[in-house]
Every structure is written in structure tokens, then in C-alpha cells.
N, C-alpha and C positions, 0 to 999 in steps of 0.2 A: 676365726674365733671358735674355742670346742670349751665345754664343758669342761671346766679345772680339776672334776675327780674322772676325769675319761681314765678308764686302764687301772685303777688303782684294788676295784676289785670288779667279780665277774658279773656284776649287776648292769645290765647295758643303759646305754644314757638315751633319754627317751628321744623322739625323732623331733627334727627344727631343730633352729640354731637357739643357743643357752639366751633367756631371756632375763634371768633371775642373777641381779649381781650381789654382792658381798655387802649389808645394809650398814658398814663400818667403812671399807677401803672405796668400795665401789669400783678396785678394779679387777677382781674374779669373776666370769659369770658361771652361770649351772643351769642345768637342763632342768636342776628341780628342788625340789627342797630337801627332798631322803641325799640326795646326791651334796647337798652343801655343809647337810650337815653329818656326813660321812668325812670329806674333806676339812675338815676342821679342823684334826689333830695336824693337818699337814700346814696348812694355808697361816692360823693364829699365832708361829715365830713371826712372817712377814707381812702378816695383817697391818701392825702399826706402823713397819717402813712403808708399806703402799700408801697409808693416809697419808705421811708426810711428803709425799712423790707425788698426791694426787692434789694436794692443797698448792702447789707449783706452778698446777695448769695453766692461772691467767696470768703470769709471768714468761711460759713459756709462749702463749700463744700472742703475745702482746709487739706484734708489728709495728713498723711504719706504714707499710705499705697500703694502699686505697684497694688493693683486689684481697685483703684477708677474709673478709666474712663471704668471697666469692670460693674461695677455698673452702672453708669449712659447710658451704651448703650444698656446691655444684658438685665435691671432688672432683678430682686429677682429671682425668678426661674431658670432663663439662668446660672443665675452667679451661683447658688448651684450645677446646675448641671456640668457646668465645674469642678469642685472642687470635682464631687463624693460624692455631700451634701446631693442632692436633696432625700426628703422627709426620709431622715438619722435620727431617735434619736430624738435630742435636736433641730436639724434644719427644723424638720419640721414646726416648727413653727413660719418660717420667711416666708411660703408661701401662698399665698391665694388658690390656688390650693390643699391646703390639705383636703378643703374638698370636694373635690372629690372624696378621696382616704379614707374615714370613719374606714376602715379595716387595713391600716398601724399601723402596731405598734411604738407605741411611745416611750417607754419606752425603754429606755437606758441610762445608768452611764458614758457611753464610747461618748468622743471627734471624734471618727471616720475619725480620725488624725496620721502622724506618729509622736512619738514623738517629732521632731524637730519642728512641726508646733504648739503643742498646752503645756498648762503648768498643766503637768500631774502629775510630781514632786514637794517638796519642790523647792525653790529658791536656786544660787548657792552659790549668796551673800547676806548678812542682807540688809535689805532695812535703807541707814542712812539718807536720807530727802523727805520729802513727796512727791510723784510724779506728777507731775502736766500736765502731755500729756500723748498721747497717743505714741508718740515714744519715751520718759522716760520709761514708762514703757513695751513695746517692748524690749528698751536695757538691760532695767533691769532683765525682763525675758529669754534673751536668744533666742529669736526671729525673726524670719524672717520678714519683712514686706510685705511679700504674704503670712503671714500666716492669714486667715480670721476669728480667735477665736475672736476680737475686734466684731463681729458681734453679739455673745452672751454675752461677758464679760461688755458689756456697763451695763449691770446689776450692776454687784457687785464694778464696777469701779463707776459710778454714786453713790453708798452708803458710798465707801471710801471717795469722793470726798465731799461729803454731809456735813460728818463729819470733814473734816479737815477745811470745810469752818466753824461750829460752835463749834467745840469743839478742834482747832489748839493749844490753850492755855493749855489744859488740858493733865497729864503724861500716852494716854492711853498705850505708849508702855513700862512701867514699870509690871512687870510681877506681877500678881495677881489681877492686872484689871477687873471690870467689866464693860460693856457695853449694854446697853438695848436698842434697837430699836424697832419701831414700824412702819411695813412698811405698807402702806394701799393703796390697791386697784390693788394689784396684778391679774394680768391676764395669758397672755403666759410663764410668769416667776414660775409659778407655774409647767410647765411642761420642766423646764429650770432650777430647783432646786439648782442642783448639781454643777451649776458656781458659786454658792456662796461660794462655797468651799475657792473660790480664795481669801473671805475676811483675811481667817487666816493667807496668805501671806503677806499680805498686811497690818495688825494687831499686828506682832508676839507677844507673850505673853499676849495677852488680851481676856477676857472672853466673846466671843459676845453671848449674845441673840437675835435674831429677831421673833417678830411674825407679820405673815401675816395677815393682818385683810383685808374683801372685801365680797363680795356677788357675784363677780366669785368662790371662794374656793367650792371644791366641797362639797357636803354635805357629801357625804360616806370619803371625808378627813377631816372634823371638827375636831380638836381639835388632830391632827396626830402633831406626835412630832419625828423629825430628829437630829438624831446626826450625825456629821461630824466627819469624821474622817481620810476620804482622800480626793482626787481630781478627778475629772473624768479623766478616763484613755484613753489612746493612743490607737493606733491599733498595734503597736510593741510587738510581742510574749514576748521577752526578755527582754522589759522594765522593771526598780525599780517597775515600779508603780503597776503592776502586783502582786508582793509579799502584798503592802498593800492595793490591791483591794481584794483579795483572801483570806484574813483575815479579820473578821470583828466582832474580839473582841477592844471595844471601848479603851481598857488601851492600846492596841498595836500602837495607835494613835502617828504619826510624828510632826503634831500640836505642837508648843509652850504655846499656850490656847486654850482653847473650844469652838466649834461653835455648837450653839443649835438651829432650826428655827422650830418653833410653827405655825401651821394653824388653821385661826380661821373664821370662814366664819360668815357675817352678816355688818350693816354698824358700822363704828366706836365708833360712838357717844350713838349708842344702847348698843355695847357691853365692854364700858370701863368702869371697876368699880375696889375697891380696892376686890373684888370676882372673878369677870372672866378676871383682868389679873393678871401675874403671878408680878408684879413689873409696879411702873412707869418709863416712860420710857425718858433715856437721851436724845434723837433725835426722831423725827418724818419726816420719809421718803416718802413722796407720787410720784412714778414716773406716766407721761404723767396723767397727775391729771383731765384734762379737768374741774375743778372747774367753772368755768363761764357757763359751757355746762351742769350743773346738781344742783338741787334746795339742792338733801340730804345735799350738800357738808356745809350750812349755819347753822347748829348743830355743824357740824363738825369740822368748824373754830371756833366756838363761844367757843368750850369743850378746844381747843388744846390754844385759848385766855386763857382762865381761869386757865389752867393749869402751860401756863409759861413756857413752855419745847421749845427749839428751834424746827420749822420745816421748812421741806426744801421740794418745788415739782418743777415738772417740766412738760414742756409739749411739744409738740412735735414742736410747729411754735411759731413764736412772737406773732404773734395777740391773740392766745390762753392766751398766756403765761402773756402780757400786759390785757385782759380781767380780769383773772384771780387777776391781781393786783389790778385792780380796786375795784371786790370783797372782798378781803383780805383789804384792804384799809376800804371800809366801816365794816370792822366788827372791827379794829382796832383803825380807828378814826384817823389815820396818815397813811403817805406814809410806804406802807412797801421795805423791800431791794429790792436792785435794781437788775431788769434783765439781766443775762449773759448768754455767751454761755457755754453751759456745756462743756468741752477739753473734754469729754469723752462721747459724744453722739455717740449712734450708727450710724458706714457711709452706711451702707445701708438706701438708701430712702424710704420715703413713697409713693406706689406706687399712691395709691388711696386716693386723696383729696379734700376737696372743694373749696380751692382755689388755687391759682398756685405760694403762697409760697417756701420758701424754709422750708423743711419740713421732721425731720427725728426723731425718737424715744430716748426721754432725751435729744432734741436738746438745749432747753433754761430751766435756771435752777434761780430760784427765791427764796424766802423766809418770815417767819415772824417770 
């Protein structure tokens, strides 16, 4: 967080962090009062959208889950470590403090969970209407709500939800289904892989392909091609899941359809042809997209225009998220859909930001 007239003229912003917020939006702060009320001619267009963004808060922080006011007190680290998370597998990369720790190893298939807490198995029942929360699908699963897997699953929850927003009309749960996605701009989810797993649950009998397109993908992973076949596993010796983690011939797969996820590093717009992808693609996924915060993104829209294919981003706060509309807007020439809240945004917060927002990974979820 910096002072909101940092840079604007050569008067320096006094030392410590801005303590002093906007007594209207409440989400600018300022290192001082000469400093706020300097900023004024700038801040007063989006003064009144911030009050409307900030009156949202307790809608957007309104959980199911038993560990929320664990989050908002302990932050991110505190709360992993109570849990036995902290800098575990998959979660280490819900910490900023990981890079401290360069030498932890990352890599793990395993929930480091007991199986009661995470969905390590098939489901017990067929999924028969689209799940639309986050405690739908807790009941559905079997789940505790101190169980804190929603922490990672906002991934592949966010790509169910994607689809059902533009392709609800179409039979993809008839068996022999194909699916094609195109998710772009993949980051920590690249080291978070294997929650995808949970699309086939969520799927059954449908044939998904995803590829990860971005310029985070590492280079020595180009062009790395995953099959699924199970789910990350539990910490239970004696769990099902164990038998199909220990076996890793793909026909042995409990899958109703196949889950494929392609990594392809580079921007979009450079790398989509009928050559270097495998297939066009039914959906276009972009999570926390920051579009308004990057110029590549205007190729990008223009190719995914042309194309015709629904797509669907998100981004972490409104204002991003509304920025981002206005962009998508002029390259469409009309309003595009409207901004919602994602029911399947990650509840851990964002710890570090520059406004004082409400603010959390796939919180607001939008469209063209």
C-alpha cells in the first residue's frame, strides 16, 4: 500500500506507510493531509464508484466456511500454519514467504489432508444440477466446512462455473462429449496442477481438454502434456485413493471422461493458429486477467473477437474488473456482460494491495 498521490508532484510522501484514508470511499490511503488533498482533482471521478465497491464488502466476505474470521485475523501464513499447511505441496503457494524458503520442495500430488477433509475420491453421488456455491458443493462432496481445500479448488471451481455460465444450454454431460478450453495466463496454478483433477467430478463423462497458454509457463514445461487420471491424494495410509495413486496405467483410470491439460508458454495472440493448437476452442478462460493493467492483453481481445468463442475472466477487485470492461467494451464496440461475483472465489484474502478494496483471487467474474 503507497500513498495514492505518490509521483504526482515533486513534494515527497512523508516516511511510514499511508495511514490516512479517503473519509468518503475509504479505499485511498495518504501519507497526509496536504498529500489528499492534492490528490483530489484525480481520485473525485472514482471517489463515488469506490463507495459503491466498498459497500459490497460484507457480501463479498460472507462465507460458509468455520475458518473465515481465521483468515481475516491470522492472514495467509498464520492460517496455513495452524492447519499443518504451511509451505506443504500445493500450498505453498498461497504464501508470500515462500520465497524465502527457494529450497522447499514443491512438488506434490498429495492434499496433505486426512481424507475427510479433502476430495481425494470419486464422488458418492452423481452430480444432478449444477452447483452454484460453495456450500452446494461442500454438501455435495462430503465435506466438512473447516475443511480449507476451497482454498485451492477456487481453480477448477471458477472453470466449472465458467462454463456453465456460457455453455448451460449445451448436453455436456452426455457421455462422449468433447470439451476444449483455453485457459490463459496461468500462474501459481501451474504448480497447483493436480486440482484440476476435480474438473472430471464435476464433468462426468465429458472429454475435457485444457491448454494453458501464458509467458509464466515455464520454458523447460513447453509443450508438457498431462493426463489425469486420479485426484490428489490424502494423507490416509489406507485410503481408495492410494490404490489409484500407485497405479499409473492411464486405462486403470475411475474417470467417466478424460482429462488432458496441455502447457504452452508464450502470449495468446502469438501462439494460436490452426498449427500450434491442437483444436479451437469451446470457452476461453482467463482467471485474475488484470486486462486494463497490461497493453499485450488488446491482440488478445481483438483474436478472441474474431474468433467468436465465448470467453470468461476474472479479476481479483471490482475496479480491476470494471477497468477491464471498459477495455473489452471498446474493442467490441458494445457493453459487454455484466460483472458478478464469482460464488466460487477464493476466501483467502489478498494480502498485499493497492487499494484497500475488497479483494480476493477470482473474486469478480465478467465476460464477452
Amino acid at each position: 500500500m503507497e500513498c495514492a498521490a505518490k509521483g504526482i508532484e515533486l513534494t515527497p510522501c512523508e516516511p511510514g506507510p499511508p495511514t490516512r484514508r479517503c473519509g468518503l470511499c475509504g479505499a485511498v490511503s495518504y501519507c497526509s493531509t496536504s498529500h489528499q488533498r492534492l490528490h483530489w482533482e484525480y481520485h473525485k471521478e472514482e471517489c463515488g464508484r469506490f463507495q459503491e465497491q466498498m459497500r459490497k464488502a460484507p457480501l463479498i466476505s460472507d462465507f460458509p466456511f468455520t475458518f473465515s474470521d481465521q483468515l481475516s485475523f491470522q492472514g495467509n501464513c498464520a492460517f496455513l500454519e495452524s492447519m499443518g499447511l504451511h509451505l506443504k505441496g500445493m500450498w505453498k503457494f498461497e504464501c508470500s514467504c515462500r520465497f524465502k524458503f527457494p529450497s522447499v520442495d514443491h512438488s506434490s500430488d498429495s492434499w496433505w489432508l486426512p481424507s475427510l477433509l479433502c476430495p481425494c475420491t470419486d464422488p458418492e453421488t452423481p452430480l444432478k444440477n449444477p452447483i452454484k456455491s460453495w456450500k452446494e458443493y461442500y454438501e455435495w462432496r462430503r465435506l466438512p466446512l473447516h475443511s480449507p481445500v476451497a482454498v485451492l479448488l477456487h481453480w477448477p471451481l471458477t472453470v466449472y462455473h465458467s462454463i456453465q455460465l456460457c455453455l448451460s444450454r449445451s448436453p455436456l454431460s452426455e457421455a462422449g462429449k468433447n470439451l476444449h478450453i483455453h485457459y490463459l495466463g496461468p500462474e501459481r496454478e501451474i504448480s497447483q496442477i493436480l486440482v484440476f483433477s476435480e474438473l472430471a467430478a464435476l464433468l462426468p463423462g465429458v472429454n475435457i481438454h485444457i491448454e494453458f497458454v501464458g509467458p509464466a509457463v515455464p520454458l523447460s514445461r513447453d509443450g508438457e502434456t498431462r493426463y489425469f487420471n486420479k485426484y490428489a491424494h490424502c494423507l490416509d495410509v489406507d485410503c481408495s485413493c492410494k490404490s489409484s495413486y500407485d497405479n499409473s496405467s492411464q486405462n486403470s483410470s475411475s474417470f467417466k471422461g478424460t482429462l488432458t491439460l496441455k502447457l504452452r508458454k508464450g502470449l495468446y495472440h502469438d501462439l494460436y493458429s490452426d498449427i500450434t493448437m491442437d483444436t479451437k476452442p469451446d470457452i476461453i478462460v482467463a482467471p485474475n486477467a488484470g486486462i486494463a493493467a497490461y497493453s499485450t492483453w488488446l491482440p488478445t481481445l481483438e483474436l478472441i473477437k474474431g474468433m467468436g468463442v465465448p470467453a470468461v475472466f476474472t479479476d481479483y477487485c471490482e475496479e480491476a474488473a470494471y477497468l477491464a470492461s471498459l477495455c473489452i467494451g471498446s474493442v467490441l464496440g458494445h457493453t459487454p456482460e455484466p460483472i458478478q461475483v464469482n460464488p466460487f472465489r477464493q476466501p483467502m484474502p489478498v494480502e498485499e494491495t493497492a487499494l484497500n478494496l475488497p479483494c480476493y483471487s477470482n473474486c469478480f467474474i465478467f465476460g464477452m
